[in-house]
Residue frames as qw, qx, qy, qz and C-alpha x, y, z in Angstrom:
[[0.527, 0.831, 0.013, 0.178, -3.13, 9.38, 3.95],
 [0.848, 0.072, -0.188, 0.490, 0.40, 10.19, 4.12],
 [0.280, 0.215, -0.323, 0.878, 2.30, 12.17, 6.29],
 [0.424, -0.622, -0.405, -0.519, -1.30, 12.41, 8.07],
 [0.756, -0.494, -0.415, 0.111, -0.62, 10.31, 11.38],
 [0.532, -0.466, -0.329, 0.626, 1.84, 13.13, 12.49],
 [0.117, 0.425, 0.334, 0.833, 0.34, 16.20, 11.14],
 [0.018, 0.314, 0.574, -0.757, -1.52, 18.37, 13.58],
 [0.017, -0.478, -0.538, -0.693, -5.39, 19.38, 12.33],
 [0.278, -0.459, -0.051, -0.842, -7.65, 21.92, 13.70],
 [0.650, -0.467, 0.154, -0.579, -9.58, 19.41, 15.46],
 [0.609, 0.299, -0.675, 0.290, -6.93, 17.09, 16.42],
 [0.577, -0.768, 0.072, -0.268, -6.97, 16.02, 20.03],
 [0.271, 0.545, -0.656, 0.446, -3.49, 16.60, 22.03],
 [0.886, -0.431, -0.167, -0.035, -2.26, 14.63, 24.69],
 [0.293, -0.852, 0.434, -0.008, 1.07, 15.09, 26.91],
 [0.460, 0.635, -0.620, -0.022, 4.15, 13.87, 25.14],
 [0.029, -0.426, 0.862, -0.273, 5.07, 11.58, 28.09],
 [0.856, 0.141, 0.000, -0.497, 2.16, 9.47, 27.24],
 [0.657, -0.383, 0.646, -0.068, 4.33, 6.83, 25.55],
 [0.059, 0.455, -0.662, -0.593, 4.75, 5.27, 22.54],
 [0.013, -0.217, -0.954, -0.207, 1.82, 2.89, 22.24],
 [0.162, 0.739, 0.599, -0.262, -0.74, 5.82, 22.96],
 [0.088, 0.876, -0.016, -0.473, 1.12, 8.60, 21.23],
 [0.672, 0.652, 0.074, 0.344, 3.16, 9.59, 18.22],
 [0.731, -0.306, -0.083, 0.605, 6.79, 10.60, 18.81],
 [0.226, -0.153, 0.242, 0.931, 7.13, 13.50, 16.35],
 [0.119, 0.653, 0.715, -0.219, 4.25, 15.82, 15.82],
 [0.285, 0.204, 0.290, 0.891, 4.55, 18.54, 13.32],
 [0.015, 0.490, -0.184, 0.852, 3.08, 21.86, 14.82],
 [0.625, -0.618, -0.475, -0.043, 2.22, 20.68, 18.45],
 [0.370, -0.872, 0.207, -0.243, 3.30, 22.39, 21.45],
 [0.182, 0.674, -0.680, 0.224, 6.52, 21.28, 23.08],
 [0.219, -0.257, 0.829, -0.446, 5.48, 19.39, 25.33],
 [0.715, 0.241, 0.343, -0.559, 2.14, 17.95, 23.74],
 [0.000, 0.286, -0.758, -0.586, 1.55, 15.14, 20.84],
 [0.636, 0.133, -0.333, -0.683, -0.80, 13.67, 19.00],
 [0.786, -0.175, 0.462, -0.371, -2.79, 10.22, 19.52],
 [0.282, -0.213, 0.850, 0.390, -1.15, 6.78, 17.81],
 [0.151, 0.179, 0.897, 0.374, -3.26, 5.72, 14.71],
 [0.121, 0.504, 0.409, -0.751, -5.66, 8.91, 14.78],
 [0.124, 0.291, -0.469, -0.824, -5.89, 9.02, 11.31],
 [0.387, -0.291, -0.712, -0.508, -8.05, 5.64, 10.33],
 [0.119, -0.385, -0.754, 0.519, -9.64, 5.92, 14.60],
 [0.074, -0.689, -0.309, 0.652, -10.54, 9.71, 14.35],
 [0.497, 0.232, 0.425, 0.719, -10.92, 10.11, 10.33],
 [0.007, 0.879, 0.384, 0.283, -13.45, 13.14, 10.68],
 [0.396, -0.815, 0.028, 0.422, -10.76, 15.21, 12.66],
 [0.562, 0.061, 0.453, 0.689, -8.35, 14.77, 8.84],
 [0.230, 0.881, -0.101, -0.402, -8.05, 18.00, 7.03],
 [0.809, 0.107, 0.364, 0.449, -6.68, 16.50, 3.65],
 [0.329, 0.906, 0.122, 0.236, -6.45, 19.67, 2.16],
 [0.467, -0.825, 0.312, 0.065, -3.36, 20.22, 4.55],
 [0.878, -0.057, 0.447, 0.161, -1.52, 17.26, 2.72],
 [0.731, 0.623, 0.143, 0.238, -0.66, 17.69, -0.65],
 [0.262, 0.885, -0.297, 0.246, 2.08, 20.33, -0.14],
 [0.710, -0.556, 0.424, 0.085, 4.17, 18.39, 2.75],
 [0.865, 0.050, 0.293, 0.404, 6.22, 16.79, -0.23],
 [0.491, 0.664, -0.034, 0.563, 7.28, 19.84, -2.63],
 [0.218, -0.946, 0.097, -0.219, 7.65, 21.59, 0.71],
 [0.782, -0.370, 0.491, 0.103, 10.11, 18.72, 2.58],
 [0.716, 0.001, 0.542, 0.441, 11.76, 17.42, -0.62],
 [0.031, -0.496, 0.226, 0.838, 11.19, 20.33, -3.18],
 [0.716, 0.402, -0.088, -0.564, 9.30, 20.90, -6.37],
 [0.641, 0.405, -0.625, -0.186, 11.10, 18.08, -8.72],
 [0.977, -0.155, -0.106, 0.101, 11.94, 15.60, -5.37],
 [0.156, 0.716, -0.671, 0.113, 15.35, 15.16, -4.44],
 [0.691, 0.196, -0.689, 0.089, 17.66, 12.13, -3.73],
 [0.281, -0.147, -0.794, 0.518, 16.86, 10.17, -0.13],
 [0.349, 0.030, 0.125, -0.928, 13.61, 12.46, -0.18],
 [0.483, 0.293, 0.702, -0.435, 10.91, 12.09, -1.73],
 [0.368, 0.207, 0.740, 0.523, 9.91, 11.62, -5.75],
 [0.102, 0.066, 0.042, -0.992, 8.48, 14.50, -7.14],
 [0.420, 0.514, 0.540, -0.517, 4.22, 14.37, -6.56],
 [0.542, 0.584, 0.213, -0.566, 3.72, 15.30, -10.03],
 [0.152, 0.058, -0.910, -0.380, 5.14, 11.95, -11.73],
 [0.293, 0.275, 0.909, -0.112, 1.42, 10.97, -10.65],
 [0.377, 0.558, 0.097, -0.733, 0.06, 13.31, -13.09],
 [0.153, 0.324, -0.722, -0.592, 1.15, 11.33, -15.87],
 [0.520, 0.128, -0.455, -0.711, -1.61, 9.47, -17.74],
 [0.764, -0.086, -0.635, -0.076, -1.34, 6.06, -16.97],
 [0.054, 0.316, -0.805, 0.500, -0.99, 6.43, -13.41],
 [0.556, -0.394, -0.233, -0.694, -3.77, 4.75, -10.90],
 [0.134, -0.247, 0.779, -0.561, -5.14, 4.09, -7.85],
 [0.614, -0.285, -0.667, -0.310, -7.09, 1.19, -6.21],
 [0.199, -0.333, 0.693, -0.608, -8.45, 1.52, -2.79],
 [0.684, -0.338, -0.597, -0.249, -11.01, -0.90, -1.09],
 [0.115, -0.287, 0.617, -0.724, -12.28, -0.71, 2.15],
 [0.336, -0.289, -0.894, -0.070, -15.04, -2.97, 3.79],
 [0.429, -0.646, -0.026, -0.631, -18.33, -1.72, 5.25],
 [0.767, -0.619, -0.119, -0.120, -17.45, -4.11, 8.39],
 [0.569, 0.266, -0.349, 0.695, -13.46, -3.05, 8.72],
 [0.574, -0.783, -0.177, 0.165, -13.66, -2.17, 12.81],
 [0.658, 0.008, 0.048, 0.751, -9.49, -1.47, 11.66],
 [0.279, 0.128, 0.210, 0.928, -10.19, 0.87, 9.41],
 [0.280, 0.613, 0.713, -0.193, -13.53, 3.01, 10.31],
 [0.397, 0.654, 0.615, 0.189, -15.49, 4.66, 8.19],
 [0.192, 0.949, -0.223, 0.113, -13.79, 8.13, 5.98],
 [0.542, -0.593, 0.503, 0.320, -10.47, 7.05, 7.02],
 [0.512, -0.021, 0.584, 0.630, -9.60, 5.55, 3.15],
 [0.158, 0.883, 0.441, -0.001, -12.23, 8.03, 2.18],
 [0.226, -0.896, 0.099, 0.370, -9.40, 10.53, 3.30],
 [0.658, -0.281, 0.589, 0.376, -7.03, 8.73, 0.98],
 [0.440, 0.492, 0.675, 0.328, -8.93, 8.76, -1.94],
 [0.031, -0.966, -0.234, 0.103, -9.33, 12.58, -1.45],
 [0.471, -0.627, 0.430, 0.447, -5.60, 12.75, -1.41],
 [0.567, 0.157, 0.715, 0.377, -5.32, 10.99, -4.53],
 [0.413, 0.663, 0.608, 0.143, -7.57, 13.13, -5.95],
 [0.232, 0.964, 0.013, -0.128, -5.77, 16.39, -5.54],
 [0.304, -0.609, 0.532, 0.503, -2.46, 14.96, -6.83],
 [0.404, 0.067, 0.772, 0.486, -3.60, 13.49, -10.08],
 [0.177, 0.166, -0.164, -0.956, -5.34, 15.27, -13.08],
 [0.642, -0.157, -0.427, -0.617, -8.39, 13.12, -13.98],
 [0.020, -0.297, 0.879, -0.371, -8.94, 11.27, -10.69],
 [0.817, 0.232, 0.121, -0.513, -13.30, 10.39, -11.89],
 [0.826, 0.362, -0.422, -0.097, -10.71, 7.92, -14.27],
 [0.213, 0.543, -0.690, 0.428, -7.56, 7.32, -12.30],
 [0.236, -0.206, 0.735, -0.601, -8.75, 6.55, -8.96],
 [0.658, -0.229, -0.638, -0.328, -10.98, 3.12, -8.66],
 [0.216, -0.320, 0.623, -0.681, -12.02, 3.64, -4.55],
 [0.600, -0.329, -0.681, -0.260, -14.54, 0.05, -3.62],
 [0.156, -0.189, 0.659, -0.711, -15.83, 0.89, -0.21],
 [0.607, -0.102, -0.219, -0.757, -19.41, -1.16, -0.98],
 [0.588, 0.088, -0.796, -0.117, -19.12, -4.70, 0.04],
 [0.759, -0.601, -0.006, -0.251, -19.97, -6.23, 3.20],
 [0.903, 0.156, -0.282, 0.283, -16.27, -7.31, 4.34],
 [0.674, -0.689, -0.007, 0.267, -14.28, -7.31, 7.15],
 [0.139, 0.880, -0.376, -0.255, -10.62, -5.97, 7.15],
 [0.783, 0.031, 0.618, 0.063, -9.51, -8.53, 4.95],
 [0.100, 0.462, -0.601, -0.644, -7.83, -8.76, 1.64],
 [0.807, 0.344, 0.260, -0.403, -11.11, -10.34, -0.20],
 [0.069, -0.252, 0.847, 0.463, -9.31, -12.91, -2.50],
 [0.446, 0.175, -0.552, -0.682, -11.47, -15.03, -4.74],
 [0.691, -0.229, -0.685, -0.038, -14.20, -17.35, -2.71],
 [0.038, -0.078, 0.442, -0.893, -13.76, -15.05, 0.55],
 [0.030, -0.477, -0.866, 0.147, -16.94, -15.90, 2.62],
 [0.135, 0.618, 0.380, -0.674, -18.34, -12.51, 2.93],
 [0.405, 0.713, -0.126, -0.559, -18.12, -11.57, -0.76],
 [0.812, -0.103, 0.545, 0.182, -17.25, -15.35, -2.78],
 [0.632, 0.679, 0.365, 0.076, -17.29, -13.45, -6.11],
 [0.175, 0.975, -0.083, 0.107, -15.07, -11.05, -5.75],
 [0.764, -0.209, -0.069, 0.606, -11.27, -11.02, -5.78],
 [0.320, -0.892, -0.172, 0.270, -9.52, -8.35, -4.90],
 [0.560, -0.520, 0.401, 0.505, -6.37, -8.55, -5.96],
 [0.407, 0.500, 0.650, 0.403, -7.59, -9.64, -9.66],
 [0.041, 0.952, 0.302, -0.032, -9.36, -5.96, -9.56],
 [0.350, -0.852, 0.099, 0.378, -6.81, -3.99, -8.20],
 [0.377, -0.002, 0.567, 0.732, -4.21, -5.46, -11.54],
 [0.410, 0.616, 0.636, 0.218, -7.31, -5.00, -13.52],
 [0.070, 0.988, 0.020, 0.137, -7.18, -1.06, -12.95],
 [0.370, -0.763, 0.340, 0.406, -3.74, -0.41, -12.06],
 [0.323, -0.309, 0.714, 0.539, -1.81, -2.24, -15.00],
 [0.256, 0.391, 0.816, 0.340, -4.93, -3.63, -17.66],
 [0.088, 0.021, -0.317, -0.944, -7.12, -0.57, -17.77],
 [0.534, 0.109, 0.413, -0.729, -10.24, -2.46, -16.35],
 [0.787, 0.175, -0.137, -0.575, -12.68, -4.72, -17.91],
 [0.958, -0.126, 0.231, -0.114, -13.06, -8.34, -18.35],
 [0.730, 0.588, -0.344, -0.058, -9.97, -9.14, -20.24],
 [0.820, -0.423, -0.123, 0.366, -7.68, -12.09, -18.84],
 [0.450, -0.856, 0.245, 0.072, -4.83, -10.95, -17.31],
 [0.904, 0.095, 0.050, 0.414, -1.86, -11.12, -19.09],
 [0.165, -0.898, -0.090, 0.398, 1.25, -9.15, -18.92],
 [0.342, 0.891, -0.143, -0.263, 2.12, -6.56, -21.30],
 [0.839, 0.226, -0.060, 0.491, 5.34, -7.69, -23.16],
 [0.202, 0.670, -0.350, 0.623, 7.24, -4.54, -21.99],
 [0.696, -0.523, 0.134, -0.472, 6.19, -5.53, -18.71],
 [0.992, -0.087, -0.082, 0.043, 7.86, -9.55, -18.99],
 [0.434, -0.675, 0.488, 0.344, 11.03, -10.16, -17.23],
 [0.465, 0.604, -0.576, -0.296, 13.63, -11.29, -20.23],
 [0.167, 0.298, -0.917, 0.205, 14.53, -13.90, -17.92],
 [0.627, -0.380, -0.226, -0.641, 11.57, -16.27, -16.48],
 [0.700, -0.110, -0.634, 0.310, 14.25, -18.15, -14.73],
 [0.323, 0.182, -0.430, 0.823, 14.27, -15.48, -12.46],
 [0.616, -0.390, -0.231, -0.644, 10.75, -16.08, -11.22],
 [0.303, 0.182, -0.910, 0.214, 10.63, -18.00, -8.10],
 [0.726, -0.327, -0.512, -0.322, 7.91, -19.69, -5.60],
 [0.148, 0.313, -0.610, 0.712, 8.72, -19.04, -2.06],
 [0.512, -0.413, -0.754, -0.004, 7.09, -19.95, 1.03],
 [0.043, -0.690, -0.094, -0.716, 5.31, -17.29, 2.88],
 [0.729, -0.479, -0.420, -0.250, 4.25, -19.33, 5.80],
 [0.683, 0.139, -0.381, 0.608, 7.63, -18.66, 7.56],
 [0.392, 0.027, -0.323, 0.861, 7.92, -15.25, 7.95],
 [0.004, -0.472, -0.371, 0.800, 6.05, -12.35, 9.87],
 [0.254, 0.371, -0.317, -0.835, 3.31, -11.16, 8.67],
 [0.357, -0.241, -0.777, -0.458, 1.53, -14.52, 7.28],
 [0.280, 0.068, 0.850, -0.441, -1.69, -14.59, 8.02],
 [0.006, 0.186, 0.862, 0.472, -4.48, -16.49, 6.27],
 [0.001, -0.618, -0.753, 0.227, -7.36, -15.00, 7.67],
 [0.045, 0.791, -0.020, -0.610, -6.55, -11.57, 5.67],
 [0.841, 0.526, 0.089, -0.093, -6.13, -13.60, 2.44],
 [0.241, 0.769, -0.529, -0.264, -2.50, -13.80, 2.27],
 [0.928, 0.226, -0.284, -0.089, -1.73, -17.27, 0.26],
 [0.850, -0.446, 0.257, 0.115, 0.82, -19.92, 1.79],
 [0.685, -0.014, 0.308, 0.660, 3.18, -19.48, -1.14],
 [0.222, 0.909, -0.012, -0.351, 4.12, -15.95, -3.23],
 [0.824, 0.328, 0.188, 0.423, 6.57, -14.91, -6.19],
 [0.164, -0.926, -0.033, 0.340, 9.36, -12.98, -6.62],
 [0.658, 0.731, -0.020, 0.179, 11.54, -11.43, -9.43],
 [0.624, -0.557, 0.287, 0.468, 15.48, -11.89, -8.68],
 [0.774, 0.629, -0.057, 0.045, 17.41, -10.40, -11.14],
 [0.840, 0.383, -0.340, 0.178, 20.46, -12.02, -11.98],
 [0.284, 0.660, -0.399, 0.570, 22.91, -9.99, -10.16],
 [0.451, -0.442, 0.617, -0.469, 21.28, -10.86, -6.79],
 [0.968, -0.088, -0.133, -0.195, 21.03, -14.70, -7.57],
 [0.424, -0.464, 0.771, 0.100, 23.57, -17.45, -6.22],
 [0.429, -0.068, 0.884, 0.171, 22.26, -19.74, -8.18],
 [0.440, 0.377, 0.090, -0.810, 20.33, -18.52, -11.23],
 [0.708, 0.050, 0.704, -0.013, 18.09, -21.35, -12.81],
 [0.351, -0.354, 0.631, 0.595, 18.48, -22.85, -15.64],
 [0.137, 0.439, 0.845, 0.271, 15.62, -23.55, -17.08],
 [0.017, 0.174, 0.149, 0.973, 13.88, -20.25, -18.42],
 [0.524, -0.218, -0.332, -0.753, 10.44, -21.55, -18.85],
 [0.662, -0.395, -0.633, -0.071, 10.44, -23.09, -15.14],
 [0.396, -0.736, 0.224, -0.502, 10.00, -21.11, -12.17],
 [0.551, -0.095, -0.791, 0.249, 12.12, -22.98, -9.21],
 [0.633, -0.585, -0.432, -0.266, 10.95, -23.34, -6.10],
 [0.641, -0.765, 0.028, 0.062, 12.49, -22.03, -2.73],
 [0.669, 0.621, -0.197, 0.358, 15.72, -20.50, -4.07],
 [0.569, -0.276, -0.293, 0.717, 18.91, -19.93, -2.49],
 [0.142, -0.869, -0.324, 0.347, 18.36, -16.60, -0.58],
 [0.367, 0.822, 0.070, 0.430, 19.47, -13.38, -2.26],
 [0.615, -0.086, -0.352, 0.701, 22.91, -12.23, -0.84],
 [0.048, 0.205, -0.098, 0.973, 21.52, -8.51, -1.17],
 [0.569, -0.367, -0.153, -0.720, 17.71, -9.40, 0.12],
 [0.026, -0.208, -0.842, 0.497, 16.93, -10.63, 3.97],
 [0.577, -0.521, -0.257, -0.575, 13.50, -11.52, 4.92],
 [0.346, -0.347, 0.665, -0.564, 12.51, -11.73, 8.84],
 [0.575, -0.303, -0.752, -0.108, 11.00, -15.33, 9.98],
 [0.473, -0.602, -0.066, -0.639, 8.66, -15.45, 12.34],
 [0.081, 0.372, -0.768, 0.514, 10.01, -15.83, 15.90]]
């Protein structure tokens, strides 16, 4: 959950600051001077999470309404249509077990109907792994498909199209990029060898011509760098 990994809880267990950065957490909100908290304690050690500590860290840090270079105010997720999709696998060694549990608990005390809002799949038999469609442990199930289904469609079987308020104006400004490049691909967590991405106009060099064809491996976006993998 957020702002968790450097939050101090009751039954947090401290360790001397000069630990290091790959066992510890630089900045530890109320620890002793000289003490911090373990790295990645949150999904390792979820039974030590007090979510109930959470929710206020934003109106406190950024005020009720949010401010600019903060943080958006917490209670645009009250509005109607907002929602959440977690998924977690019963064999994710990553994440263990109550860690997105904690999440979903979050979720639930920032939004008003969170029995609708929040869609939380922790049932399957699957590894940590983004479960695309034909995944070996679960071949039926796609993940991603789901997650639109409740976040943008409202659920059920209906295909997947998107809203007209929803469609760029422009569809030349869809493109097909290769993923396989940079940091970060890997296929054994379901991410796909190619992805899309919406340029709009202002950051194209070269903006295609053809509306109702997506091009393929555009010229890079003067205002957007991605890292390849070294």
């Amino acid at each position: 959950p957020y702002r968790c990994a450097v939050t101090r809880f009751s039954r947090d267990q401290l360790i001397d600051a000069s630990w290091g950065a790959m066992a510890s957490v630089p900045n530890c909100e109320g620890c002793p001077a000289d003490k911090t908290l373990i790295y990645d304690k949150c999904k390792n050690k979820p039974w030590a999470v007090d979510v109930g500590q959470l929710p206020d860290y934003p109106r406190r840090a950024c005020g009720a309404d949010g401010r600019a270079n903060c943080l958006d105010s917490v209670d645009n997720l009250r509005k109607k249509h907002q929602k959440v999709y977690l998924q977690r696998g019963r064999r994710d060694k990553c994440y263990l077990e109550g860690s997105v549990s904690n999440t979903a608990a979050l979720y639930a005390q920032l939004l008003d109907d969170p029995d609708r809002q929040i869609v939380f799949n922790n049932t399957l038999d699957l590894p940590h792994t983004i479960p695309k469609y034909g995944n070996p442990a679960a071949p039926e199930y796609d993940g991603p498909q789901e997650c639109l289904k409740h976040t943008l469609f409202d659920g059920g079987n209906q295909p997947l199209k998107v809203p007209p308020k929803h469609q760029p104006s422009h569809l030349g400004s869809i493109y097909k990029f290769d993923q396989t490049i940079y940091e970060g691909y890997d296929p054994k967590v379901g991410v796909n060898d190619f992805g899309w991405v919406y340029a709009p106009k202002s950051c194209q060099r070269n903006p295609n011509p053809n509306p109702n064809k997506p091009q393929s491996n555009p010229s890079p976006s003067p205002n957007l760098t991605l890292t390849p993998r070294l």
